[in-house]
RODO-2510 file (C-alpha; in nm, 4 decimals, decimal comma):
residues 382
     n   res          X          Y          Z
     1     x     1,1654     2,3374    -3,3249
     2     x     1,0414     2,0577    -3,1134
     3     x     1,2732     2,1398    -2,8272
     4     x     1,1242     2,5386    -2,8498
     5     x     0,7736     2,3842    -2,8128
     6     x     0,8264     2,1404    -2,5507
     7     x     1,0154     2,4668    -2,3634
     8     x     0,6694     2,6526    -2,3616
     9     x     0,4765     2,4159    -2,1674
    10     x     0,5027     2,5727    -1,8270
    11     x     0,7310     2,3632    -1,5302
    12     x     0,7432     2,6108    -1,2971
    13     x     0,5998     2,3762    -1,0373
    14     x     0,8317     2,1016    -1,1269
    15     x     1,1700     2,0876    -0,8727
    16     x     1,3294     1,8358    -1,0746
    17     x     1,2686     1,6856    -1,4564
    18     x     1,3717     1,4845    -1,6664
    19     x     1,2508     1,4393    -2,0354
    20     x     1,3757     1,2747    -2,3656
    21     x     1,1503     1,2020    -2,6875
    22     x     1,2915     0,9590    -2,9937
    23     x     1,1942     0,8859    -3,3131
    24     x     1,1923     0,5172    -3,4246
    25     x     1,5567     0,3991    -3,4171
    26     x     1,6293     0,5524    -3,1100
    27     x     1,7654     0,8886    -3,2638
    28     x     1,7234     1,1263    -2,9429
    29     x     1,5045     1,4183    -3,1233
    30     x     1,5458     1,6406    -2,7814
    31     x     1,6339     1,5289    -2,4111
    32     x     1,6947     1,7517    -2,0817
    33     x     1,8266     1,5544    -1,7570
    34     x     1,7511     1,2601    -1,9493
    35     x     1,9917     1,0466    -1,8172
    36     x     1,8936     1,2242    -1,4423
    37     x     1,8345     0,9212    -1,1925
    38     x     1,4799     1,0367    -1,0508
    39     x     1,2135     0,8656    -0,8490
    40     x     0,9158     0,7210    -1,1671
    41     x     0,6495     0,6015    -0,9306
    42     x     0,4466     0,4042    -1,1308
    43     x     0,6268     0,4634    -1,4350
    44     x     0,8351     0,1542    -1,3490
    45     x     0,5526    -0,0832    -1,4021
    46     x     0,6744    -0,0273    -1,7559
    47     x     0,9981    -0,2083    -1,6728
    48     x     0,8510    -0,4339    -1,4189
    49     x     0,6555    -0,5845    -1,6747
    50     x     0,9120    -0,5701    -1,9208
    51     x     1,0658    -0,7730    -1,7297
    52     x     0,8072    -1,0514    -1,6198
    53     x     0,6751    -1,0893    -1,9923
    54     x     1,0322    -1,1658    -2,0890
    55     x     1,0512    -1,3976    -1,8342
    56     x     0,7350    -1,5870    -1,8660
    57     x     0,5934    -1,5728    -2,1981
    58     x     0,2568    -1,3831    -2,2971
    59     x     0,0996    -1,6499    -2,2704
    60     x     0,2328    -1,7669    -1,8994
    61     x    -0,0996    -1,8155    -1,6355
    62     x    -0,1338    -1,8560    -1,2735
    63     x    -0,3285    -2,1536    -1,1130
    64     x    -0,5254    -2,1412    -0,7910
    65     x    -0,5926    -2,5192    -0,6763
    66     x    -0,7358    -2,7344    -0,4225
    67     x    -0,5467    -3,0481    -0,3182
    68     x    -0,6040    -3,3275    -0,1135
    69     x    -0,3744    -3,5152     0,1031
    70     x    -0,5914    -3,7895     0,2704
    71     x    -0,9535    -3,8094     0,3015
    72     x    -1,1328    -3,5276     0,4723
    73     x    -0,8055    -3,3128     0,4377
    74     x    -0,8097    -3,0314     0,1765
    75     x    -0,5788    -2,7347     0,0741
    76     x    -0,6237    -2,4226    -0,0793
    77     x    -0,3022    -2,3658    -0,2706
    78     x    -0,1966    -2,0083    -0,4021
    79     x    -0,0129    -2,0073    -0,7444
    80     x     0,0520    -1,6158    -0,7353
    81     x    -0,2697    -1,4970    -0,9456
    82     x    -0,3209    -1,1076    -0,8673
    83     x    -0,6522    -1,1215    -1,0288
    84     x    -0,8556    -1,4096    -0,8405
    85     x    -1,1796    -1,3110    -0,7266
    86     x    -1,3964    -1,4706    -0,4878
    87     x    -1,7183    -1,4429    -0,6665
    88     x    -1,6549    -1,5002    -1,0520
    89     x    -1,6574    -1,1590    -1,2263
    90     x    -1,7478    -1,1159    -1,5845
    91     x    -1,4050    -0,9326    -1,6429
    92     x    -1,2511    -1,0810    -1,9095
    93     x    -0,8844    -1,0360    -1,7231
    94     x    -1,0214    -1,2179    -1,3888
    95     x    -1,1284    -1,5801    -1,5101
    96     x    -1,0270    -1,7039    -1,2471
    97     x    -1,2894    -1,7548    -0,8892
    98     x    -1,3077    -1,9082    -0,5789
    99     x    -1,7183    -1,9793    -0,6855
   100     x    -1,5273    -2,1508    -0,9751
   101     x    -1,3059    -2,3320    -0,7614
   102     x    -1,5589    -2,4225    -0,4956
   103     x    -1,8124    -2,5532    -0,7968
   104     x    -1,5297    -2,8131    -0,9042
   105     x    -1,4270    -2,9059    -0,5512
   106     x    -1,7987    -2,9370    -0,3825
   107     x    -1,8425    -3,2068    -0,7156
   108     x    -1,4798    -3,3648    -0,6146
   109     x    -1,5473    -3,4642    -0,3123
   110     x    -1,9073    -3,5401    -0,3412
   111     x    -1,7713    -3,8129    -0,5936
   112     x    -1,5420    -3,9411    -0,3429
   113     x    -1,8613    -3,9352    -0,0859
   114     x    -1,6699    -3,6869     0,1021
   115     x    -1,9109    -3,4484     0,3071
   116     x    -1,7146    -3,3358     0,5756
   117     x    -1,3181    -3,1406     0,5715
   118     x    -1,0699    -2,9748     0,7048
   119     x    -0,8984    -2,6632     0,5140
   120     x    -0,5904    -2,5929     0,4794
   121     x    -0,3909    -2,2819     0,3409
   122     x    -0,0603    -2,2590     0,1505
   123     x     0,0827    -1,9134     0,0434
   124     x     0,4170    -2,0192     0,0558
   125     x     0,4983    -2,0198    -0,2889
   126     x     0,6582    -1,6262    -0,2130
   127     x     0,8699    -1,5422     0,1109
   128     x     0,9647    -1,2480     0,3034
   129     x     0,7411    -0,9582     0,3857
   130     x     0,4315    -0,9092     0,2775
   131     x     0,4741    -0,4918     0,2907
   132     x     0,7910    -0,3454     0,1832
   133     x     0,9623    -0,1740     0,4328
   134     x     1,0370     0,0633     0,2135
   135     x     0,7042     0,1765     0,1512
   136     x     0,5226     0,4591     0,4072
   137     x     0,3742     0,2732     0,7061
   138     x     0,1074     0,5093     0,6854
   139     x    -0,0319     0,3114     0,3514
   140     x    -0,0744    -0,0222     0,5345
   141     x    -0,4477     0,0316     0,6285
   142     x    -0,5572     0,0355     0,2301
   143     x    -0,2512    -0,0766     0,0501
   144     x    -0,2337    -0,4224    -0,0537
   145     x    -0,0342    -0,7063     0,1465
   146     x     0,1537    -0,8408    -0,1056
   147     x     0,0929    -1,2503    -0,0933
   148     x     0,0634    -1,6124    -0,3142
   149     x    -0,3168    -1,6161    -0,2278
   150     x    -0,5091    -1,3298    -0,2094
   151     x    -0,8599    -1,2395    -0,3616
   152     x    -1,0339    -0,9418    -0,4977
   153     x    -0,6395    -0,7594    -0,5024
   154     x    -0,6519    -0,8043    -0,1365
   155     x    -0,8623    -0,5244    -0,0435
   156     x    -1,1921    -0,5280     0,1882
   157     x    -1,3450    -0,2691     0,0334
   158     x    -1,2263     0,0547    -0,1774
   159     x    -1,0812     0,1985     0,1444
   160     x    -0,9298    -0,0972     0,3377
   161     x    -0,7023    -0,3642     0,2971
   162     x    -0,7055    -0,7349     0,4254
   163     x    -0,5128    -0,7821     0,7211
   164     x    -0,4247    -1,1828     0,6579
   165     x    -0,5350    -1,1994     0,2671
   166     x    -0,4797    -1,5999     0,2391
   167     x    -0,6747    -1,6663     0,5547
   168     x    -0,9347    -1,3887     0,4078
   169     x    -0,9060    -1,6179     0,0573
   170     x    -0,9302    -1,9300     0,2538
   171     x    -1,2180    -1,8297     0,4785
   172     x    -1,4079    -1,7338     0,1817
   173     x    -1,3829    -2,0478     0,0478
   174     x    -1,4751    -2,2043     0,3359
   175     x    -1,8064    -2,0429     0,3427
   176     x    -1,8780    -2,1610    -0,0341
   177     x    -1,7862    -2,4976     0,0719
   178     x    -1,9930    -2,4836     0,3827
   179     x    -2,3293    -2,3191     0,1636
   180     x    -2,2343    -2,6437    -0,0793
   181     x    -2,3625    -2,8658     0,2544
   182     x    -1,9914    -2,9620     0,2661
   183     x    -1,8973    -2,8986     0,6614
   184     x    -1,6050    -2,7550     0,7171
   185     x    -1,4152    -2,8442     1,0031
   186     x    -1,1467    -2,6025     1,0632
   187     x    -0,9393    -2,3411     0,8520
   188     x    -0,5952    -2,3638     0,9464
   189     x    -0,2495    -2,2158     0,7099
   190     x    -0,0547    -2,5321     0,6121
   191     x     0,2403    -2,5428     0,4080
   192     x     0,2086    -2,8839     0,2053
   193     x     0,4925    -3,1134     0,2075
   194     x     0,3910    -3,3444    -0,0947
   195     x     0,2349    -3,2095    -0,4088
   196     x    -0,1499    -3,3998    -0,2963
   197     x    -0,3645    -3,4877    -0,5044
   198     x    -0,5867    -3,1886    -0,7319
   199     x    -0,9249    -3,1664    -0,7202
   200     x    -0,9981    -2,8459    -0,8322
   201     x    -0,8203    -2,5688    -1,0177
   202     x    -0,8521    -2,2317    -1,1843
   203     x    -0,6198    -1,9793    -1,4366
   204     x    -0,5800    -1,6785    -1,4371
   205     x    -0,5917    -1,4449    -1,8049
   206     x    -0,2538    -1,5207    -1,9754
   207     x     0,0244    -1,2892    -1,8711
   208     x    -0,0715    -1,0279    -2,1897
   209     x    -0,3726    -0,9710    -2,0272
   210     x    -0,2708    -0,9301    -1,6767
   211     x     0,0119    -0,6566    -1,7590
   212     x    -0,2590    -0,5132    -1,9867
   213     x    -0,4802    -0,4900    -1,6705
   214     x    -0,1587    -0,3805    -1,4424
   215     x    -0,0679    -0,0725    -1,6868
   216     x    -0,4127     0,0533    -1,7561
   217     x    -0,5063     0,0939    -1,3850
   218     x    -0,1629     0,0938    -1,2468
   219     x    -0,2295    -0,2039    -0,9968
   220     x     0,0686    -0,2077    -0,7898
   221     x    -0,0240    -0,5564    -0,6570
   222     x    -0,0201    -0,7430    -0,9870
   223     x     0,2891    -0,5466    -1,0681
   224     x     0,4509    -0,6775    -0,7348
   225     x     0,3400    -1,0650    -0,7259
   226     x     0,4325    -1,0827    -1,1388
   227     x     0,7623    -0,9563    -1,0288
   228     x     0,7858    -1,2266    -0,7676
   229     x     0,7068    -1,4976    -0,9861
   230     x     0,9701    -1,3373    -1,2596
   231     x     1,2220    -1,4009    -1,0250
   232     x     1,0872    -1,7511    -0,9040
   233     x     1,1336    -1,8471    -1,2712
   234     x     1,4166    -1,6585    -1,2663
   235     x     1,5597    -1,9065    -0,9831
   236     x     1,5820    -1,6008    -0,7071
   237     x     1,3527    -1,5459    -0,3873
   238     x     0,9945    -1,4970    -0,4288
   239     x     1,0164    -1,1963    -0,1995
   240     x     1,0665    -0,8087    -0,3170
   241     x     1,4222    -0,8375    -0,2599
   242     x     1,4605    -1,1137    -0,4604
   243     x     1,1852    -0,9412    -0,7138
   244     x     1,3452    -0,6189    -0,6969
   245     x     1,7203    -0,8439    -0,7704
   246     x     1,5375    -0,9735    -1,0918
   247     x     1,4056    -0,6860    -1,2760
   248     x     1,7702    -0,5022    -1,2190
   249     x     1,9581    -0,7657    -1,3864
   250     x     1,6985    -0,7874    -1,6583
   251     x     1,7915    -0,4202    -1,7458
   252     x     2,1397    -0,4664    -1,7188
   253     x     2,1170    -0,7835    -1,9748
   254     x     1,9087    -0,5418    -2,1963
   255     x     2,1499    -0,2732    -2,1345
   256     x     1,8715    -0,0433    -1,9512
   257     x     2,1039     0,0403    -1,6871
   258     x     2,2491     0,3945    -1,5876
   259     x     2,4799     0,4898    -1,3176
   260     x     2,2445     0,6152    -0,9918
   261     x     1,9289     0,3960    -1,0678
   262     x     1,8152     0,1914    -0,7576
   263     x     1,4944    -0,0795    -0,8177
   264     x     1,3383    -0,1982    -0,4563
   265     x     1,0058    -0,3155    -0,6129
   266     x     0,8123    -0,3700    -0,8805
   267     x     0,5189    -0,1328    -0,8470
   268     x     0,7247     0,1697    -0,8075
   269     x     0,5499     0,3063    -0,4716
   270     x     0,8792     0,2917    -0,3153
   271     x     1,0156     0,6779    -0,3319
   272     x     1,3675     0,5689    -0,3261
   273     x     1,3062     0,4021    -0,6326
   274     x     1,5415     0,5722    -0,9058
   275     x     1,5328     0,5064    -1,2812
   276     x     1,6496     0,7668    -1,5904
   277     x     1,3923     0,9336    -1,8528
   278     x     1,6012     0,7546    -2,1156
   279     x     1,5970     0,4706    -1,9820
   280     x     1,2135     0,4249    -1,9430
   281     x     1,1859     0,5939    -2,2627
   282     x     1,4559     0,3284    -2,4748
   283     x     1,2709     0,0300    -2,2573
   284     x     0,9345     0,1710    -2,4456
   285     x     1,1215     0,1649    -2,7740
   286     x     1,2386    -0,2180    -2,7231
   287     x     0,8458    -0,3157    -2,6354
   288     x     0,7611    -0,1472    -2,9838
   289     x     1,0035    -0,3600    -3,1652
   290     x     1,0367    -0,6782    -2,9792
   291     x     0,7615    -0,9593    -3,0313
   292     x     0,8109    -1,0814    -2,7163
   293     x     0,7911    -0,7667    -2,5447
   294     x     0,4862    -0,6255    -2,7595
   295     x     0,2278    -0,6852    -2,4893
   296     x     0,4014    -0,4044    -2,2168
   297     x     0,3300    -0,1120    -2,4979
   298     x     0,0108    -0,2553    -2,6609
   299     x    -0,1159    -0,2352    -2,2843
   300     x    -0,0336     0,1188    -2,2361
   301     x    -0,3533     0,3501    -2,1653
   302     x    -0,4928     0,5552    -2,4007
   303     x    -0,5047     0,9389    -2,3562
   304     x    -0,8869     1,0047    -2,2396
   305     x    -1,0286     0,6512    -2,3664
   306     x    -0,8381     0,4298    -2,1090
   307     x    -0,7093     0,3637    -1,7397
   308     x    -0,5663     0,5843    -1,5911
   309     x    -0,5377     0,8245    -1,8597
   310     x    -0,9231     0,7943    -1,9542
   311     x    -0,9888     1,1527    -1,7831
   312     x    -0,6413     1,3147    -1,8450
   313     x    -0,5714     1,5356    -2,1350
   314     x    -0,9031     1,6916    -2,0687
   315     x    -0,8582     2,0932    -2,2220
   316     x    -0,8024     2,2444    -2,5345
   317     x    -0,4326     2,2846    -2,4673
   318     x    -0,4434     1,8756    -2,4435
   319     x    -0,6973     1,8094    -2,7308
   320     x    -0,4315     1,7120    -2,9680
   321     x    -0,3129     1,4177    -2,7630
   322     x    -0,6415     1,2841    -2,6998
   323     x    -0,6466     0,9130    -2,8590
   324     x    -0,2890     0,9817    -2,9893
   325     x    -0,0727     0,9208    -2,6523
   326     x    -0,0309     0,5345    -2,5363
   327     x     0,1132     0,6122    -2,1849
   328     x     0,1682     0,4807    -1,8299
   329     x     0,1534     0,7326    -1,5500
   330     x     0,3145     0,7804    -1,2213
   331     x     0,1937     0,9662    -0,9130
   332     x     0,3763     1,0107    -0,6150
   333     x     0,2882     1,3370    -0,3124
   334     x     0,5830     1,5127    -0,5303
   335     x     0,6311     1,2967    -0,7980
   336     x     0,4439     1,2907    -1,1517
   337     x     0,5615     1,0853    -1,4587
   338     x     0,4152     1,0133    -1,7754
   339     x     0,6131     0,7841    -2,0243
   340     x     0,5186     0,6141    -2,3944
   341     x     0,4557     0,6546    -2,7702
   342     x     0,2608     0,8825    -2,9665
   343     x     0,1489     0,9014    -3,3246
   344     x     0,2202     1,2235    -3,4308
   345     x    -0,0458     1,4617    -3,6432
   346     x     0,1864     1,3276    -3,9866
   347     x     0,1934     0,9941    -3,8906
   348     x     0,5165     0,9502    -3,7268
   349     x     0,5805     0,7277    -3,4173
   350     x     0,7658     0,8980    -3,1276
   351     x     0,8764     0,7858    -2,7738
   352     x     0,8918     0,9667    -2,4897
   353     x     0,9420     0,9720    -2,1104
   354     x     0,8465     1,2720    -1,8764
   355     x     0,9731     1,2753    -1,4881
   356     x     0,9019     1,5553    -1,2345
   357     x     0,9914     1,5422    -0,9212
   358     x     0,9762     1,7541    -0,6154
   359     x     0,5960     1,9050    -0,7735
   360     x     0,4104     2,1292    -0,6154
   361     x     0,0556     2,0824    -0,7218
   362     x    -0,0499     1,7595    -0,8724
   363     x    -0,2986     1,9694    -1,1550
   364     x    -0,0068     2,1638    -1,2491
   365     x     0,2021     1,8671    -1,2841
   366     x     0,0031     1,6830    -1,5071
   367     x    -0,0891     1,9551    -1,7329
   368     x     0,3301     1,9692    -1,8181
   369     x     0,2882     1,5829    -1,8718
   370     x    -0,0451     1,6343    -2,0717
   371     x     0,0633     1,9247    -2,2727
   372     x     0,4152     1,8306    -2,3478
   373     x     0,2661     1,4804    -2,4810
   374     x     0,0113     1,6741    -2,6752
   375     x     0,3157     1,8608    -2,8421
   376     x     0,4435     1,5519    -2,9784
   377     x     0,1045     1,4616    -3,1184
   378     x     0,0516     1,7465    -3,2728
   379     x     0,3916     1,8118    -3,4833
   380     x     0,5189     1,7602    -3,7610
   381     x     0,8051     1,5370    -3,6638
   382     x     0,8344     1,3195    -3,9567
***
């Protein structure tokens, strides 16, 4: 019954798909090319965080701080916080500010009698390149650089992306400093070779919040420097090989692996990226059961309330999955994903996990994501 109704929600569009759904257990209810190794684009920011959560703790956060290493010497050291902001935002998932940060350090130094400084920079805490190579050049004008110190997720405005985001970070500061009558000297990158001295720092959210953040708007920089700092604590390379090295032996130890997958970042904007329907589906299933893991599908947006979903499932054909579906999405030029739990219409919980690939029309694509989750919403499953 379930299988006939998924079967009527035109794919005509969609070269390549793979589905599954499963009721609580993991009893597969109905599956086609499930176990099909196919590129998730964003849909692996359910693993990715997974992953980091498991790693870190819910409760993990990420500290920005100035140091000082002789009088008159400062440095602006990046701990790996996604969200930092240069002006403090009233966001309750970016605490953390370089106004914040400034605030403490202008009253640091003005204790020490300290009016004059030079700035440093340290964003060494990752390694490695900054843009994957296997991402499209093309995307390098507005997608993120991928760093230990970046504010306002590295981007100049909506359209364009900061060239050097620590020296953007660290300039920034600078000019709060300098409007704080505390002259600043120079602004120079440093890489510190004692701990110093703090005189200032800020957190992040914990890590719940953060993923929460990540999955609702898909932010494939938060999903990339958690990663990196999952495989710090992990004892690997802060870099997206090292990142990338992390998240697949986390599946493998949870035994999310199948035969053709291929991880080479976190965010999933990396087409050669390969993971299974059932896999993404049974990782979904383990979030929904696990304590520890609880925060990846309590984060998942909500079919037209939230994220990325907030203005999806948006005709009558969709109407039944509307505040039903907890989902994250995926969008690639010929790739559309949509994988998560529903409630059904008699109360039952299902998971599922949708991959096209090879789409021709990104409308058509997610109405077979949209409808086929409003299917599940609206049986009777139980």
């Amino acid at each position: 019954m379930l299988s006939a109704a998924l079967a009527k929600v035109p794919a005509t569009t969609i070269g390549s798909r793979g589905m599954v759904v499963l009721a609580d257990g993991d009893q597969t209810l109905t599956a086609s090319g499930a176990d099909r190794p196919l590129a998730p684009a964003s849909a692996l920011k359910v693993l990715s965080t997974m992953a980091v959560v498991d790693t870190l703790g819910a409760d993990h956060r990420f500290t920005t701080s100035v140091v000082t290493t002789k009088p008159g010497r400062i440095v602006l050291v990046g701990g790996g916080d996604p969200l930092l902001t240069d002006k403090t935002s009233k966001d309750a998932d970016r605490p953390a500010s370089l106004q914040k940060l400034a605030a403490q350090t202008v009253a640091s130094l003005r204790s020490a009698g300290i009016t004059k400084v030079a700035l440093g920079y340290d964003a060494s805490l990752f390694s490695g390149p900054s843009f994957s190579p296997n991402w499209k050049s093309s995307w390098q004008s507005y997608e993120s650089k991928i760093g230990a110190l970046i504010i306002d997720s590295g981007l100049v405005n909506s359209w364009r992306a900061q060239s050097n985001p620590a020296k953007f970070a660290a300039q920034a500061l600078a000019k709060r400093l300098t409007a704080a009558k505390i002259t600043v000297t120079s602004v120079k990158p440093t890489k510190l070779a004692t701990p110093g001295t703090v005189l200032a720092s800020v957190d992040s959210a914990p890590l719940a919040t953060v993923i929460a953040h990540t999955l609702a708007y898909s932010d494939n920089l938060a999903a990339e420097v958690m990663l990196r700092q999952a495989a710090l604590a992990s004892g690997r390379p802060g870099s997206f090989v090292g990142a990338a090295a992390t998240l697949t032996a986390w599946l493998k130890a949870h035994d999310l692996w199948s035969d053709g997958m291929v991880i080479l970042d976190g965010s999933g904007l990396a087409i050669k990226d390969r993971v299974t329907a059932n896999v993404l589906a049974k990782a979904i299933s383990l979030s929904l059961r696990t304590e520890r893991l609880m925060a990846v599908a309590a984060g998942l947006p909500v079919a037209g309330q939230s994220g990325t979903l907030k203005h999806r499932f948006d005709d009558k054909a969709e109407k039944a999955g509307r505040g039903r579906v907890h989902a994250k999405t995926g969008t690639l030029r010929t790739v559309a994903s949509l994988a998560g739990w529903v409630t059904t219409a008699d109360g039952a919980r299902l998971v599922f996990a949708f991959i096209g690939n090879k789409t021709a029309g990104q409308n058509s694509a997610y109405n077979w994501l949209d409808r086929s989750a409003s299917v599940l919403a609206g049986c009777g499953c139980r």
